[in-house]
C-alpha positions, 0 to 999 in steps of 0.5 A: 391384551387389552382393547384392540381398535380395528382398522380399515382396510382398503384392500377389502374392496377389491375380490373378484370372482374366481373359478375353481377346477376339480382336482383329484387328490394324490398322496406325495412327498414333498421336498422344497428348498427354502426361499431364502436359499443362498444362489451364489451358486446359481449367480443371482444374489439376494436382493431383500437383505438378511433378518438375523437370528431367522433362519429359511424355515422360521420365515417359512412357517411364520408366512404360512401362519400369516397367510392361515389367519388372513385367510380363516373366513374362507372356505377350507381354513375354519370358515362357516362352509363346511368342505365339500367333497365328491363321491367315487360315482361323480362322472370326471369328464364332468368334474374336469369340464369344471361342471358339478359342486358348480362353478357356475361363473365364468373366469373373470380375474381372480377375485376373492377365493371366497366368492361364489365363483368358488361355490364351497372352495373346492374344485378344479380350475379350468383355465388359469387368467394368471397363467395365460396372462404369463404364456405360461402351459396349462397342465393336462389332467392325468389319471395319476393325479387321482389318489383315494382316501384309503391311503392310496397314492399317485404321481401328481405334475401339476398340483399337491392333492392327497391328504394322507391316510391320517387326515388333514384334520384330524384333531381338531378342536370343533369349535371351529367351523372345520368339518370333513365328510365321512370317509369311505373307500374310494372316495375322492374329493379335490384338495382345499385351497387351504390343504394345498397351501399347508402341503406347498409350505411343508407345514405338517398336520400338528403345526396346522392343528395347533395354529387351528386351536390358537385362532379359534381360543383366540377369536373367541366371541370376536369373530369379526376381527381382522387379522392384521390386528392379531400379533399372531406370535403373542397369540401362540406363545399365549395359548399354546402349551409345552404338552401340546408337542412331541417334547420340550425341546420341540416346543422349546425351538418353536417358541424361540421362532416365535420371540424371534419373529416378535424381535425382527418385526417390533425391533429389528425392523419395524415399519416404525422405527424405534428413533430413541432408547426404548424400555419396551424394546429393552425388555423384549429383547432381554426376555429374547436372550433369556429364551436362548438357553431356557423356555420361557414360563407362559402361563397366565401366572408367569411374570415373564409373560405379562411383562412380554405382552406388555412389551409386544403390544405397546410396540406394535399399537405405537405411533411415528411419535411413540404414542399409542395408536389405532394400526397394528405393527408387528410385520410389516416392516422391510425386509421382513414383510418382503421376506415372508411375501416371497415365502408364500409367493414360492408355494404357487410352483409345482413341487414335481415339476418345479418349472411348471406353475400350479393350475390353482395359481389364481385362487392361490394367489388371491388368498395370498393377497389376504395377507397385503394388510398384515404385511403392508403389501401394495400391488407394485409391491406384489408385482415386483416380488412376483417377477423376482419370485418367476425370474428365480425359478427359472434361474434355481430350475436350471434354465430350462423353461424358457416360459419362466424367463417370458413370464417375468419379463411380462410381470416385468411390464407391468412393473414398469407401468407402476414405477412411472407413478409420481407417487411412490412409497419409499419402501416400493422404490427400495425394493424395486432397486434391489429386485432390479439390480439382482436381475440386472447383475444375473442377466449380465453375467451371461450377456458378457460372456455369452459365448460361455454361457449359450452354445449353438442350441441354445443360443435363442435364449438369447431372445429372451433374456435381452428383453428382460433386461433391457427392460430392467435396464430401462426402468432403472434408467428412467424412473428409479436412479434419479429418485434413489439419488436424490435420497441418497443426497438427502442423507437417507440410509439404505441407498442401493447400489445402481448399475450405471447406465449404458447408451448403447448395453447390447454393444457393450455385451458384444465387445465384453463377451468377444474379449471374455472369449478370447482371453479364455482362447489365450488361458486354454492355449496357455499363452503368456502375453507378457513372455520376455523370452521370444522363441519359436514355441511363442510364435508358433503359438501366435500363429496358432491363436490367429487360427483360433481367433478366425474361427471364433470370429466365424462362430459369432457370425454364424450362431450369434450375430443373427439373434443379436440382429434384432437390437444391433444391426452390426453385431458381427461387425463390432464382434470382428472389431473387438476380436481384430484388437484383442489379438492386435493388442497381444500382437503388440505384447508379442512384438514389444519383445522382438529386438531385431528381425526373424523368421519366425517374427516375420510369419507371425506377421504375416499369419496377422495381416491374413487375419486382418483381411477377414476381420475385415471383410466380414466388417464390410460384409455386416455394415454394407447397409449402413448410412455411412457404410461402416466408416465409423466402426471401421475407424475402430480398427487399429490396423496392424500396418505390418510393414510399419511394424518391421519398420518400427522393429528395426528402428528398435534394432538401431536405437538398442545396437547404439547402445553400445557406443552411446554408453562407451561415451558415457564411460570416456566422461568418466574414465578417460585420462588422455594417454596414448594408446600406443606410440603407433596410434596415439589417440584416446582409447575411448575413441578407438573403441567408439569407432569400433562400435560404430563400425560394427553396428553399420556392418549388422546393419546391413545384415538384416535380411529385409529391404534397407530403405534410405529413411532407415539408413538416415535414421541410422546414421542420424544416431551416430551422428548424434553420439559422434558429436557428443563425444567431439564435445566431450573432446573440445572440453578443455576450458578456453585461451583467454584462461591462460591471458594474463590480465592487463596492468593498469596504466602508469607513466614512467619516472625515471626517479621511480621506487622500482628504479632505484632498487633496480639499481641497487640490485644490479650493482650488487650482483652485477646484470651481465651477470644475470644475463650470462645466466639466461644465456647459458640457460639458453645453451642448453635448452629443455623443452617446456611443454607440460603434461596438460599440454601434451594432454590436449595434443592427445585430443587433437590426434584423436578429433583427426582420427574420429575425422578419417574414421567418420568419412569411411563411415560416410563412404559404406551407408551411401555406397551400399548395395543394400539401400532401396531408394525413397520415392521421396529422399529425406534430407540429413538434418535439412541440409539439402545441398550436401550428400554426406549423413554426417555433414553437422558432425563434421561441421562439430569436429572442425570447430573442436579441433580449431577450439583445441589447438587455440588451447594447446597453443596459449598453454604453451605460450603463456603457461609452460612457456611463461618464464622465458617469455612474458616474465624476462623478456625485455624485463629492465631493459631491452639490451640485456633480455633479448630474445633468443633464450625464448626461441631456443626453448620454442624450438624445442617445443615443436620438436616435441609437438611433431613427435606427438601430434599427427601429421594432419593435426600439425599445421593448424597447431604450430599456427595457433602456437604462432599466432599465441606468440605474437599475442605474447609479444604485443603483450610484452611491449603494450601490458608488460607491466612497472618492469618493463621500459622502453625508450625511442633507441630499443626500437631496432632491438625489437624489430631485431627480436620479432624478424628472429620469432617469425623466423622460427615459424618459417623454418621451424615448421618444415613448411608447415606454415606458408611464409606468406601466412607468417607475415600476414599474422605478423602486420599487426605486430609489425605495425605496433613495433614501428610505432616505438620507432616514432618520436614521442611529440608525433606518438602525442599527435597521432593519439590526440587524433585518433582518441578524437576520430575515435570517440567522436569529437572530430578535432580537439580544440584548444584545452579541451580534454581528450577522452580515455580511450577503451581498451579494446585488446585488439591492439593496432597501429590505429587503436588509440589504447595501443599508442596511448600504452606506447606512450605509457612505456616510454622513458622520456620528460615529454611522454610522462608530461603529457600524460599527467595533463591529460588523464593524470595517470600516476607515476610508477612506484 
């Protein structure tokens, strides 16, 4: 291998003396599960990462080779002191007493197993340092410890002792400094340190024979080299032979381990690593591959070994910059040093006894420490692996030893000394991480579900594990994420995942484990939260589940809430408010499918509002010390406010039962053609059935077997009232009057020599106009009512807003008469309207509205539209003596008959009204906006005001009394007074127009040739609009009128 340079170590410095007790050898049968056992049986995860292609015996035989070789100096493993051992006439009260072989020193800290405390590296230990330090029981000697050398054998709790009849060194080669004293029956002698070791590692004699001869072929004229300069696999692989084992395929795995160990410790994770392409590592791992399937030739003259040194040393004698260096690595790279680490710390507990420590702990443990140079172990390091190594026993021995769950949190402590240090190795903080999280993710398993996990004999465990980890937690928190986050920031590999920190973990364990507890309640009880179906079962079951949740809440009060008194003084508290809204929250789900009340609801309430008052008694019982007397953790609870509840369910009820009409409204949008019914009720058929529906939903109202409050009975009726009013809109849906308006003409002034004019005679002399009017006239003599389907459609409406009208009032009548209603203290008032008594006071308001819109409709429909041939179109067309007005009249007389054979009684009057004042509106219109054929001169003024007196007496006496004559002639002044203006001579029309225009618009008094303004056209026409005279003078045939107007605003002539 070429020139090794030694390297330093500072560990060297520190052995301390240690004491040794006697111990009396027994022969026994060892079985150890290996360290690197998966525990996801047990729950607590592996916190070291995984080296592939090894398994938990390669890492096992591998540490305690390491650990053999750190250790060869000292008494037992080949040193220069010859083993001691005690004859069967050495008196054990003496041995026991830690007297004879002399161990002479006192206990100080464990030190060097070398040491003189030791005397020849044999003896019993007669007072553990590690042991007391941990709380952990010392053992008491027991006569079957005792075993002889001729092949006898006893029980042993507390330590392997026995060497069997073969010999622990039987076939050793002599050069080494490794003798045993003669044999003879009855002589017993402790084990060694070294025996021990081999016996708590399942190592069998052969394999410690061949690892003895390969250190001493090795060390051959260098005695003096330290053993983490020895790459201790390259050793054996070059000094040990197929012949020295049982057959080639025994020697074939164990030099597969070997190259294996070389690759995971110069490759795979190196202390340094390999940042390029590396020839070495390439070929070591080629020369790994080729061993998989046949054993690779190691003799001095093999190709294949020289190559495999070559590669093995300038990887482990390597730099951080790939040049060749003075410090050995082969095992000292993470996770691999930590997984061998933990191998050899496994071997210090009791193979009988697993939960019980061996009374040689410390001088074990001492020679462990050997090994930190080889694996690059520091004491923070030794000190984390060590609490893991006491947290997992305890965990992997079934929970049993409480003393194991002490002792790691005592290790526990001094971990958190060491990682306040402001220097701190990468590597140390990694590991710390992992071990930490691993507990931490353990221990919180049990913590949030305690009531799983801890019974009430068990529940003081409890104690124990809060500490532990608090502790962990605290660590965590304060001195290791903030330094694994800023790495991880720094783009470093390797993060590891943290537990986020808890202000307040203990009350977060509380509240976890009670909800765990009561949804296991729920899965036993087979209850599904999210049921549709309510039936009786569901709520017996209910009920049930408040009876279990009672009991729970009793169970933690009596059991847990003392031990968790110590780090939350309000446990039982915050354990009675999480159960309080767990069975609110399925108390919720439950009712969020109630649609109307029960009986069985009802009890599930009640059985809810007893658990309530418990809940929160035992609440006020656990904070009466509080500063605040429990006011903030009181507020957590939701109440269940039962009454609100039925309040809230039965205001569900209303909202789902006007359902009904809501959607029969939205079906008339879509569906409703306006067609009578029948004769008998000639009404839309969507409005029988809405109010039906309305009806039917106050009757079930009423019905519900609880306390009907005013609120509840507003509520009600405000959702009525609000589809009641849609519908009326959908009714009043029938465009507006001014549709049917036919627009005004612009203005133009007579001219007696018009176009229009000369054709009007032409086509009077050709076809004679008497005759044209006899036409009109026998027209006239038998008369057909002109009222079109639409028409007659919007009667329809106007029967149905009069039904919905009635029909609302008796409504109105049942929810305010109603025995049923339990007064308010404090009465809402319907939509504000604090003057009126009646709930549907807006709708009414609606309707009224709706019916007037409708009948204004109706009216100019029939007018303007079906009516439009006899009355805007002829009347008074040519000229007024030959187009009167009766032909119109007959046909109007005949429309009413048909209007008061479809519309109600109630819905007529306000109908003929609006058809009257419809009329009028024509009639104004025929004389001011008539258009190019229409004419009129100062003589057809009595003509007209003849026609107008025959139109107001159609109404009059048409109507049967419907209108009041008075009301006739109010309607009819305005008409009246533009009928009295034709009258007036033209020269007096240009005066009171000139005076009008000028008041009108501002001027005062036109002086002489100033221009008058254009009056607007306004359509309310009057005696007094200056656009009504000025239209007057635009129909009138005469020199003067068309005179002036083509001075004043030069209107055009009619064509």
């Amino acid at each position: 291998m070429g020139h090794q340079t030694r390297r330093d170590s500072h560990f060297s410095s520190h052995h301390h003396a240690s004491s040794f007790s006697t111990f009396k050898p027994i022969s026994i049968s060892i079985t150890l599960p290996s360290h690197h056992q998966e525990l996801d049986h047990v729950g607590l995860s592996w916190p070291f990462g995984k080296i592939d292609g090894l398994d938990h015996d390669d890492i096992r035989e591998a540490a305690y080779e390491i650990f053999f070789t750190s250790c060869r100096s000292s008494p037992g493993f080949g040193g220069r002191h010859a083993l001691a051992f005690y004859s069967s006439h050495d008196n054990a009260e003496g041995i026991a007493s830690g007297s004879g072989s002399g161990s002479g020193s006192g206990p100080g800290s464990p030190g060097s197993p070398g040491s003189s405390g030791r005397g020849n590296g044999v003896g019993m230990v007669a007072n553990s340092k590690i042991k007391r330090a941990l709380g952990l029981k010392t053992l008491k000697r027991m006569p079957s410890r005792k075993a002889s050398f001729n092949g006898g054998s006893g029980s042993m709790p507390s330590s392997p002792s026995a060497i069997n009849g073969s010999g622990g060194a039987s076939g050793l080669n002599p050069g080494l400094s490794f003798t045993v004293p003669a044999r003879s029956m009855g002589t017993r002698r402790p084990l060694t340190s070294a025996e021990i070791m081999r016996m708590q590692m399942r190592v069998t004699e052969p394999s410690d024979n061949r690892l003895r001869k390969t250190l001493m072929r090795t060390l051959v004229g260098q005695m003096g080299r330290r053993a983490e300069t020895i790459i201790l696999p390259l050793e054996l692989l070059r000094h040990l032979k197929p012949s020295e084992f049982n057959n080639t395929q025994e020697y074939h795995f164990w030099q597969r381990r070997q190259l294996k160990i070389l690759e995971a410790g110069l490759i795979h994770h190196s202390s340094i690593p390999l940042d390029q392409p590396n020839t070495f590592a390439k070929k070591l791992k080629d020369i790994v591959r080729a061993s998989d399937n046949k054993t690779m030739d190691t003799g001095k003259n093999s190709e294949n070994m020289r190559t495999l040194c070559n590669c093995v040393v300038s990887l482990a004698w390597r730099g951080a910059n790939g040049n060749p260096t003075d410090v050995c690595h082969w095992a000292d790279g993470y996770p691999l040093n930590i997984h061998l680490y933990i191998a050899l710390l496994q071997s210090i507990f009791d193979h009988r006894d697993e939960t019980m420590m061996l009374e040689e702990v410390d001088e074990l443990v001492e020679l462990i420490k050997k090994t930190w140079s080889t694996l690059a172990i520091t004491r923070p390091i030794h000190n984390v692996c060590f609490t893991w190594v006491l947290a997992r026993q305890y965990v992997m021995t079934g929970q049993t030893e409480l003393d194991l769950l002490g002792a790691s949190f005592a290790m526990l402590t001094e971990v958190a000394n060491d990682a306040k240090r402001a220097e701190r190795e990468p590597i140390y903080v990694k590991t710390l991480a992992s071990v930490l999280t691993s507990i931490i993710g353990w221990s919180e398993k049990r913590l949030l579900n305690y009531h799983e996990g801890f019974s009430k004999s068990s529940a003081g465990v409890i104690e124990n594990l809060l500490p532990l980890v608090l502790q962990a937690r605290k660590i965590l928190d304060e001195d290791i994420a903030a330094t694994v986050a800023a790495r991880q920031e720094q783009g470093e590999e390797g993060g590891t995942e943290l537990y986020a920190p808890c202000d307040d973990i203990v009350d977060f364990y509380i509240r976890t484990s009670v909800k765990n507890a009561f949804t296991k309640m729920i899965e036993t009880g087979n209850i599904s939260i999210m049921a549709v179906d309510i039936d009786r079962a569901m709520s017996e079951t209910l009920m049930e589940l408040a009876q279990a949740t009672e009991e729970l809440a009793a169970k933690e009060k009596e059991t847990y809430s003392n031990v968790l008194k110590r780090w939350h003084p309000v446990s039982a508290g915050v354990a009675a408010v999480t159960l309080h809204n767990c069975y609110g929250a399925v108390l919720n789900q439950y009712l969020s499918g109630v649609c109307m009340l029960s009986n069985e609801v009802i009890n599930v309430l009640q059985r809810a509002g007893k658990l309530e008052k418990i809940l929160v008694q035992m609440v006020v019982e656990d904070t009466a010390d509080c500063e605040d007397g429990g006011k903030t953790i009181v507020r957590e609870m939701v109440p269940y406010e039962v009454d609100s509840i039925i309040v809230r369910l039965l205001r569900k009820w209303i909202e789902e039962t006007l359902r009904k009409p809501d959607d029969c409204v939205q079906r008339a949008k879509e569906t409703e053609t306006w067609n009578p019914k029948s004769k008998a009720e000639p009404f839309a058929q969507s409005s029988v059935e809405l109010m039906k529906l309305s009806k039917e939903a106050v009757e079930e109202f009423f019905e519900l077997p609880i306390g009907i409050s005013e609120d509840l009975v507003q509520d009600l009726a405000n959702g009525l009232e609000r589809i009641v009013r849609e519908y009326t809109t959908f009714v009043a849906s029938c465009g507006t009057k001014q549709s049917y308006v036919p627009s005004l003409p612009p203005l133009t002034r007579c001219n007696r020599d018009s176009r229009f004019i000369k054709l009007w005679k032409k086509a009077s002399c050709s076809i004679g106009i008497e005759d044209l009017h006899h036409t009109l006239a026998v027209e006239g003599h038998h008369p057909r009512p002109s009222t079109s389907r639409g028409t007659q459609r919007l009667y329809i409406r106007l029967n149905t807003l009069h039904y919905l009208v009635s029909h609302l009032n008796s409504l109105d009548k049942t929810l305010s008469l109603s025995p049923r209603v339990v007064p308010s203290t404090h009465k809402r008032c319907p939509r504000g309207l604090s003057n009126s008594s009646s709930y549907f006071e807006l709708a009414r308001a609606s309707m009224q509205g709706a019916i007037q819109h409708v009948a204004e409709v109706a009216a100019y429909r029939l007018i303007f539209l079906d009516s439009n041939s006899v009355f805007y179109e002829s009347l008074y067309v040519f000229d007024v003596a030959n187009s009167r007005i009766r032909p119109a009249l007959r046909i109007l007389k005949q429309n009413f008959t048909l209007l008061g054979a479809i519309l109600i009684d109630r819905a007529q009057p306000l109908a003929v009204k609006e058809v009257m004042k419809a009329a009028f509106e024509a009639f104004l219109m025929v004389l001011l906006a008539g258009g190019s054929s229409r004419i009129f001169s100062r003589t057809d003024h009595e003509m007209i005001q003849e026609d107008f007196e025959s139109l107001k007496k159609v109404f009059c006496t048409s109507g049967v009394g419907l209108i009041a004559e008075d009301e006739v002639e109010k309607e009819a002044e305005i008409v009246e007074g533009v009928v009295a203006l034709m009258g007036q001579a033209t020269e007096q029309l240009v005066e009171d127009f000139s005076t009008t225009a000028c008041e009108r618009s501002g001027i005062g008094v036109a002086g002489t040739g100033q221009k008058l303004p254009m009056p607007p056209t306004t359509g309310r026409w009057n005696r007094t609009d200056p656009n009504t005279i000025l239209r007057i003078l635009c129909h009138r045939n005469d020199q003067a009128a068309n005179a002036f107007l083509k001075r004043t605003f030069q209107l055009p002539k009619r064509r």
